[in-house]
DOBAGU-779145 format. One line per 3 residues: number of its first residue (from 1); their letters; for each residue x, y, z of N, C-alpha, C. Coordinates in steps of 0.001 Angstrom, whole numbers, plus 500000, padded with zeros to 6 digits. Layout:
REM residues N
NUM) A) X:Y:Z:X:Y:Z:X:Y:Z  ...
END
This chain:
REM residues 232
1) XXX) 678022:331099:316007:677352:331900:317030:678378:332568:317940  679731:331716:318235:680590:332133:319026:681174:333391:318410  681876:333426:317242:682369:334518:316611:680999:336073:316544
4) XXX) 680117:335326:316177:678541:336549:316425:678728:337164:317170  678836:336677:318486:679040:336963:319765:679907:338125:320131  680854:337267:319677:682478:337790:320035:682919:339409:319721
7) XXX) 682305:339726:318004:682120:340471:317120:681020:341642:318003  679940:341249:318497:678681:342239:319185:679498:342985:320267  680388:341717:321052:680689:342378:322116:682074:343508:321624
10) XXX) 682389:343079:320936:683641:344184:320851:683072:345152:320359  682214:345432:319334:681257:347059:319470:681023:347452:320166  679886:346906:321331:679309:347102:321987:680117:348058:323116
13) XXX) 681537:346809:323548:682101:347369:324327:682702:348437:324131  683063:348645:322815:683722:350078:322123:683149:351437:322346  681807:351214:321939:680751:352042:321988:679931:352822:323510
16) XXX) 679615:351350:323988:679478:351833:325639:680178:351777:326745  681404:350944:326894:682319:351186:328013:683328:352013:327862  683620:353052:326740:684605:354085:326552:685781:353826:327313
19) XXX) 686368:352315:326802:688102:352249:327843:687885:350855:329247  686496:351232:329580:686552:350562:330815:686506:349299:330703  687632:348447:331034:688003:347251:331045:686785:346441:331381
22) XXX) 686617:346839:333359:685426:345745:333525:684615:346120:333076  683779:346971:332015:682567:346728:331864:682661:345987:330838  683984:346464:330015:683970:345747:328640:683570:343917:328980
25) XXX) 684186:343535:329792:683714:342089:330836:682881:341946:331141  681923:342252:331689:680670:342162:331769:679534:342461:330777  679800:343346:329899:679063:343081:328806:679350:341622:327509
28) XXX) 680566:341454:327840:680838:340362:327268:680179:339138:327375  680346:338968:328952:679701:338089:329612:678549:337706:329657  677465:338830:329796:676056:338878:329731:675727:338448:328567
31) XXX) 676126:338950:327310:676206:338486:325854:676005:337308:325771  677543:336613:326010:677756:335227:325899:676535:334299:326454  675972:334760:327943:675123:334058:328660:673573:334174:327843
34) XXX) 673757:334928:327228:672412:335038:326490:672489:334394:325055  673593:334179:324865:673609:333149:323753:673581:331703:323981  674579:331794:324599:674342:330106:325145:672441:329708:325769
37) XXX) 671544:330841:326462:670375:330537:326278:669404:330391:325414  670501:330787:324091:669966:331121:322914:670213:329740:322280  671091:329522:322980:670946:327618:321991:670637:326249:322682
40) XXX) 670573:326760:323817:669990:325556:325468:668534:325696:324629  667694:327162:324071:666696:327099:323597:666134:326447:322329  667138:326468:321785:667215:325919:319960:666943:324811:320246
43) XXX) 668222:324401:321593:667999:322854:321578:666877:321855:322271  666486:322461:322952:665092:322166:323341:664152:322361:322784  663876:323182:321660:662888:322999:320490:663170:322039:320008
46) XXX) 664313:321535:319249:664370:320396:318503:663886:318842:319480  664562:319193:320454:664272:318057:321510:662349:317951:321415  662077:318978:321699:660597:318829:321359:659906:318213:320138
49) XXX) 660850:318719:319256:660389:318247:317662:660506:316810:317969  661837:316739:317786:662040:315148:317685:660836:313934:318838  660679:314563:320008:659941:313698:321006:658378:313887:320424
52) XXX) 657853:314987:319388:656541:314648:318779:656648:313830:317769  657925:313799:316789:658057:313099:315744:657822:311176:316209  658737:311463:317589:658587:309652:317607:657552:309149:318227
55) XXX) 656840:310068:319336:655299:310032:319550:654398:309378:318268  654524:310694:317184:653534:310144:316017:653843:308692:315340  655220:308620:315529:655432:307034:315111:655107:306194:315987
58) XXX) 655118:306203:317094:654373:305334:317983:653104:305317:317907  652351:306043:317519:650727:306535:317653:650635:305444:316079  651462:305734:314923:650896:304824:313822:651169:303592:313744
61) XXX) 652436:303176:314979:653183:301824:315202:651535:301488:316036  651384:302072:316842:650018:301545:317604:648878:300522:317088  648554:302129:316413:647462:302013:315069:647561:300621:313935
64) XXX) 648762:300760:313462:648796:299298:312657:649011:298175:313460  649385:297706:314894:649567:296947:315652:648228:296263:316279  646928:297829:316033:645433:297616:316780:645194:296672:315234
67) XXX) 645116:297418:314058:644910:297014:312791:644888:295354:312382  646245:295064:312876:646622:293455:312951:646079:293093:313529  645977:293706:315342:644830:292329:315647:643688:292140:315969
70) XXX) 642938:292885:315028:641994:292871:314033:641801:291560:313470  642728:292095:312457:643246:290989:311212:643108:289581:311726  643927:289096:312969:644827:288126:314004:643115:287341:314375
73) XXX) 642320:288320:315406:640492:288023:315580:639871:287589:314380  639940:287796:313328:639480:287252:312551:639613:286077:311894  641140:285784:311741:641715:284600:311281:641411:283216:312488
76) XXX) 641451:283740:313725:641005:282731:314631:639602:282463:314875  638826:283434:314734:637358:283167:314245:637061:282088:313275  638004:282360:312132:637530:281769:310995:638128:279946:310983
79) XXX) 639260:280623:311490:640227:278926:311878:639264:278265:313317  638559:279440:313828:637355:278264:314896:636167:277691:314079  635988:278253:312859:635057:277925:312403:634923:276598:311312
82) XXX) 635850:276987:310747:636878:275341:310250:637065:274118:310875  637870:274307:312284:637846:273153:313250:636677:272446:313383  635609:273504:313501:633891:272883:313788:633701:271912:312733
85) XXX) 634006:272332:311586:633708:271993:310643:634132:270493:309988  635615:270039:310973:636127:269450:310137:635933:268303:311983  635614:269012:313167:635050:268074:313676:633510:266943:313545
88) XXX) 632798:267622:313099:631527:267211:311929:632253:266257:311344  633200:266504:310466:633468:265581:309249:633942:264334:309966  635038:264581:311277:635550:263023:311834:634776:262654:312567
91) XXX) 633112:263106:312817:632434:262209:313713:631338:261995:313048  631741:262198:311997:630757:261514:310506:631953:260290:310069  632903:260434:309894:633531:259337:309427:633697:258498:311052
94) XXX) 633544:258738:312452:633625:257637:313280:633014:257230:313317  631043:257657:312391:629914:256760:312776:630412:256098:311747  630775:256198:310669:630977:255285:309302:631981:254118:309920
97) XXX) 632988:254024:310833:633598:253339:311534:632342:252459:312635  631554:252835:313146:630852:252137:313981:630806:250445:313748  630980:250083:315129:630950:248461:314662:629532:247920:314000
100) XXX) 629494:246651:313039:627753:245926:312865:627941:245037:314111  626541:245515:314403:626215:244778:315887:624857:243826:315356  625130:242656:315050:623218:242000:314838:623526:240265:315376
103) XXX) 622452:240061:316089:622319:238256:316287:621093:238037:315763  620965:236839:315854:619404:235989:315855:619480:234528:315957  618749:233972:317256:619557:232685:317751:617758:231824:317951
106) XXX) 617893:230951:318237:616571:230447:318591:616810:228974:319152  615873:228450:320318:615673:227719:321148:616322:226543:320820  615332:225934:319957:615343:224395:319401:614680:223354:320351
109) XXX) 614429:223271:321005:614138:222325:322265:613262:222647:323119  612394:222138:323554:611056:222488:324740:612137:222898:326128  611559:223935:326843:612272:224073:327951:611209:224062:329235
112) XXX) 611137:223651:330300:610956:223889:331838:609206:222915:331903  608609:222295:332662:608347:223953:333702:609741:224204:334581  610136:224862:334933:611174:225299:336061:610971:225744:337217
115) XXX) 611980:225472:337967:611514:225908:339363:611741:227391:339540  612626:228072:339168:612641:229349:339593:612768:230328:338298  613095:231234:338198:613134:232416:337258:614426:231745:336546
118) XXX) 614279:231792:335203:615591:231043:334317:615732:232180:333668  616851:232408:332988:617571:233240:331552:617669:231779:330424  617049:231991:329166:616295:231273:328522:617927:231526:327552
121) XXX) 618413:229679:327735:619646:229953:326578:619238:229337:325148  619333:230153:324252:619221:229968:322930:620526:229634:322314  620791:228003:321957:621783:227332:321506:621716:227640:320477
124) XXX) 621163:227549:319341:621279:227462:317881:621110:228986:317137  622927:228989:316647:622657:230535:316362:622780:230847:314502  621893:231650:314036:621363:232009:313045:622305:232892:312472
127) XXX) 623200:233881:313307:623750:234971:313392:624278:235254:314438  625205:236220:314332:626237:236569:316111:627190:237847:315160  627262:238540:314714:627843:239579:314259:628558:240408:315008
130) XXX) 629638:240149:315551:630506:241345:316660:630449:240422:317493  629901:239414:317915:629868:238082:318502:629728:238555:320366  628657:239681:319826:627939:239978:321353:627174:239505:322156
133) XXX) 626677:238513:321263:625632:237402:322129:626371:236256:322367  626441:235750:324011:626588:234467:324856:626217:233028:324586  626590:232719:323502:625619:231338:323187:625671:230532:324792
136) XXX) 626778:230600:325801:626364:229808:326970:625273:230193:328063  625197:231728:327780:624791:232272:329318:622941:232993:328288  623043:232663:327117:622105:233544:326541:621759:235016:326717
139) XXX) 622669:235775:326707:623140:236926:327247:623876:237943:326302  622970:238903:325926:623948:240055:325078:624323:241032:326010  625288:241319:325058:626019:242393:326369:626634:243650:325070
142) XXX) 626031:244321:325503:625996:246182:324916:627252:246363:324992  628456:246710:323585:629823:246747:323725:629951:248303:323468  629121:249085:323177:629365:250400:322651:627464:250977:323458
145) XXX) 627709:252334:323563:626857:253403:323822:625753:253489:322448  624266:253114:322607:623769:253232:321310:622320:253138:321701  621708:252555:320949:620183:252621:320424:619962:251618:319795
148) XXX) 619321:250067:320523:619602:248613:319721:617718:248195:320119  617786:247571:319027:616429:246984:318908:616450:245262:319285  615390:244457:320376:615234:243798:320150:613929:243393:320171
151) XXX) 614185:241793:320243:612418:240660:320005:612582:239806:320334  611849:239244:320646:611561:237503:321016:610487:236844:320542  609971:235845:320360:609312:234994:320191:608901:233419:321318
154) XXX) 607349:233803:321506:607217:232363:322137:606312:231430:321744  606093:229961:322163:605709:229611:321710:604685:228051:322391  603741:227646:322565:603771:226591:323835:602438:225652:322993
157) XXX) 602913:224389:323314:601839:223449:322772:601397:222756:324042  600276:223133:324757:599735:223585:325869:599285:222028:325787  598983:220925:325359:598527:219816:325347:597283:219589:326782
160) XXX) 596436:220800:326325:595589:221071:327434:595447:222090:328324  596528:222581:328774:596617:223533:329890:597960:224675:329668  597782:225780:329386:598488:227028:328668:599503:227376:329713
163) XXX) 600619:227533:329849:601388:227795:330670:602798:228267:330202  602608:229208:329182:603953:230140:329282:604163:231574:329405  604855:232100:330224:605438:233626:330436:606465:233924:330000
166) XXX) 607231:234434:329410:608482:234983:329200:608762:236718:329346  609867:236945:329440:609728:238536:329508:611399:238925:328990  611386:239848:328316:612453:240896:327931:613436:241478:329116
169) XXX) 614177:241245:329180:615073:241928:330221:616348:243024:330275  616196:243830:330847:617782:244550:330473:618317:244900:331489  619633:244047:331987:619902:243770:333255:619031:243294:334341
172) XXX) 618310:244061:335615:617738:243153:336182:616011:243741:336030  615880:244764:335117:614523:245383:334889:613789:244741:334092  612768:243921:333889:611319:243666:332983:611309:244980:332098
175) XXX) 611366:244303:330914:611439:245563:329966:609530:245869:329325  609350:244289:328591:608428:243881:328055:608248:242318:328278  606530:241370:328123:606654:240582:328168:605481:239513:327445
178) XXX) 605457:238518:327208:604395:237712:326671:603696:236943:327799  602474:236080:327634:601367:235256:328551:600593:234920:327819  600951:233619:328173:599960:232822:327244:599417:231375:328735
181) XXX) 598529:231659:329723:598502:230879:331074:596553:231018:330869  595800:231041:329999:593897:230813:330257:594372:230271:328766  593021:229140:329032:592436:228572:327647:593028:226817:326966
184) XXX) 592105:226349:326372:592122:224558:326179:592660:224838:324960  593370:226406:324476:593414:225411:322875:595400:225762:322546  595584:224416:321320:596862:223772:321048:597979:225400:320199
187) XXX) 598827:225028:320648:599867:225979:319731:599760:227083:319424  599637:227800:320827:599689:229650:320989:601133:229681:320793  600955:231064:320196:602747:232047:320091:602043:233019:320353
190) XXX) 603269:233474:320476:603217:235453:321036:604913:235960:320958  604425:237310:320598:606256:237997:320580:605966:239393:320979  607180:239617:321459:607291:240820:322011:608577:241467:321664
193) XXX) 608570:242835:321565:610110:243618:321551:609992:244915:321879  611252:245592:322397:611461:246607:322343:612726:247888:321984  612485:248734:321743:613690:249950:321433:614603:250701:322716
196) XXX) 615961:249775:322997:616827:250421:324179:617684:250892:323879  618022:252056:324709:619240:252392:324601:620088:251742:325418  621254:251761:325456:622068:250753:326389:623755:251668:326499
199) XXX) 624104:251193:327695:625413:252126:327814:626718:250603:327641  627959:250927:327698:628652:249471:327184:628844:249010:328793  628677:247772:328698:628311:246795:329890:626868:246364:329699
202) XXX) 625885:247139:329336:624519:246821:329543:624159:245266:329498  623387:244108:329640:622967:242841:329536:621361:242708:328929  621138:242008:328204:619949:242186:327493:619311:240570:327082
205) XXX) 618247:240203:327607:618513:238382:327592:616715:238006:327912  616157:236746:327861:614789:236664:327953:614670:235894:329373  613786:235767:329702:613669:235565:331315:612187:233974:331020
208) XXX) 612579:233513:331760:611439:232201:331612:611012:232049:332772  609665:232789:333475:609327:232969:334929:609027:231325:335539  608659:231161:336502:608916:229907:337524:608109:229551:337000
211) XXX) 608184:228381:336982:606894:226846:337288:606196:226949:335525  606970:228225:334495:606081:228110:333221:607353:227214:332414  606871:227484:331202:607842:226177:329908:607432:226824:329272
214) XXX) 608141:226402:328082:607864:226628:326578:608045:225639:325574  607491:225502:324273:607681:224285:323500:608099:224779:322582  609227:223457:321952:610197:224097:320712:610452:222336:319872
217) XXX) 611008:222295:318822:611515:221292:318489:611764:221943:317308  612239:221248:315550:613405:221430:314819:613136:222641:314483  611870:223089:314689:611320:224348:314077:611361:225788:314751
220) XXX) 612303:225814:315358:612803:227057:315803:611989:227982:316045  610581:227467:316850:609459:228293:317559:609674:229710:318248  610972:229459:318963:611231:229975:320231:612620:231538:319684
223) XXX) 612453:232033:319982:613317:232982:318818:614154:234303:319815  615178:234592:319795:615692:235727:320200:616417:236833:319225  616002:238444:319390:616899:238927:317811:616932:239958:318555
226) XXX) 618456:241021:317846:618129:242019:318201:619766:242583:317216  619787:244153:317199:620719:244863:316280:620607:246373:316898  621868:246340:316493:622647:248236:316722:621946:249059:315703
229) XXX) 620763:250010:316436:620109:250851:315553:621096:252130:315056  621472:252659:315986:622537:254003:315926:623542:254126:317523  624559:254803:317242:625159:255236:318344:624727:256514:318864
232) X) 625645:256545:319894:625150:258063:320445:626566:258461:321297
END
């Protein structure tokens, strides 16, 4: 471009400054200045080019970056949906872990009349599974969160005059209860039970109200049972 230049102006100047030094200079000059705007311009087109070129690569760097996480939402969708899945499975295998919870114990022996409200201990045990029932205190005690069934059995050889109550207890609430207190005749029973849920601590035990008894001997009249239906 420089030689282009160089070449225009020495015609130029040949042609229109006939001799005259400074104009020949100043046409030179003007020349030159219009070339050099001639490539400040070139170069700022390209500058333009190039700043759309890396634009559009940013615009498709974008685009495949939105694309992925896309992709990225989906895989964590699907990996949430799995987790669910495989939490199901370990709280299917922790019920399969659940402890066996079952007793069944019974009296043996005539008890009371008594003076005040008793917890009725059933010495002779049949069963104790998880060994939740108290053979001293006659007292189960709920080791896990669940859904447990029990029963009782009573039993009284009234030798005239009927006088037994008992009742179901869970902690200090009357759940359910038996009465067997009108009537002349020998060797009433009665049973009772019910379906609790219980949280761990709960107490679960039969209650022998004041001033009544019950009759028992080898024959295990007198009966306490109960078992872990499900957890929760």
């Amino acid at each position: 471009m420089k030689h282009l230049v160089l070449l225009i102006c020495s015609l130029l100047s040949s042609s229109l400054c006939s001799g005259n030094t400074t104009c020949q200079l100043d046409t030179c000059a003007l020349l030159s200045e219009v070339a050099a705007m001639r490539e400040k311009l070139s170069a700022t087109s390209q500058t333009q080019s190039t700043v759309q070129q890396n634009l559009s690569t940013m615009m498709q760097k974008m685009a495949t970056m939105e694309a992925n996480l896309q992709s990225y939402k989906s895989q964590v969708e699907e990996l949430s949906k799995k987790n669910q899945a495989l939490e199901v499975q370990l709280n299917a295998l922790a019920g399969k872990s659940t402890p066996k919870i079952a007793f069944a114990v019974a009296l043996g022996a005539s008890l009371g009349p008594v003076s005040q409200y008793t917890t009725v201990i059933y010495p002779k045990i049949f069963s104790n599974i998880n060994s939740n029932y108290n053979s001293a205190t006659g007292i189960f005690t709920a080791p896990i969160r669940g859904v447990y069934y029990f029963t009782y059995s009573m039993f009284n050889n009234n030798n005239g005059q009927a006088n037994s109550v008992l009742a179901l207890m869970k902690n200090n609430e009357q759940i359910v209860a038996t009465w067997d207190t009108v009537g002349n005749d020998f060797n009433d029973s009665a049973t009772n039970g019910a379906v609790l849920q219980l949280e761990p601590g709960d107490a679960v035990y039969v209650k022998l109200f004041a001033n009544r008894q019950i009759y028992d001997d080898g024959a295990n009249y007198n009966t306490f049972r109960g078992f872990l239906l499900f957890t929760l």
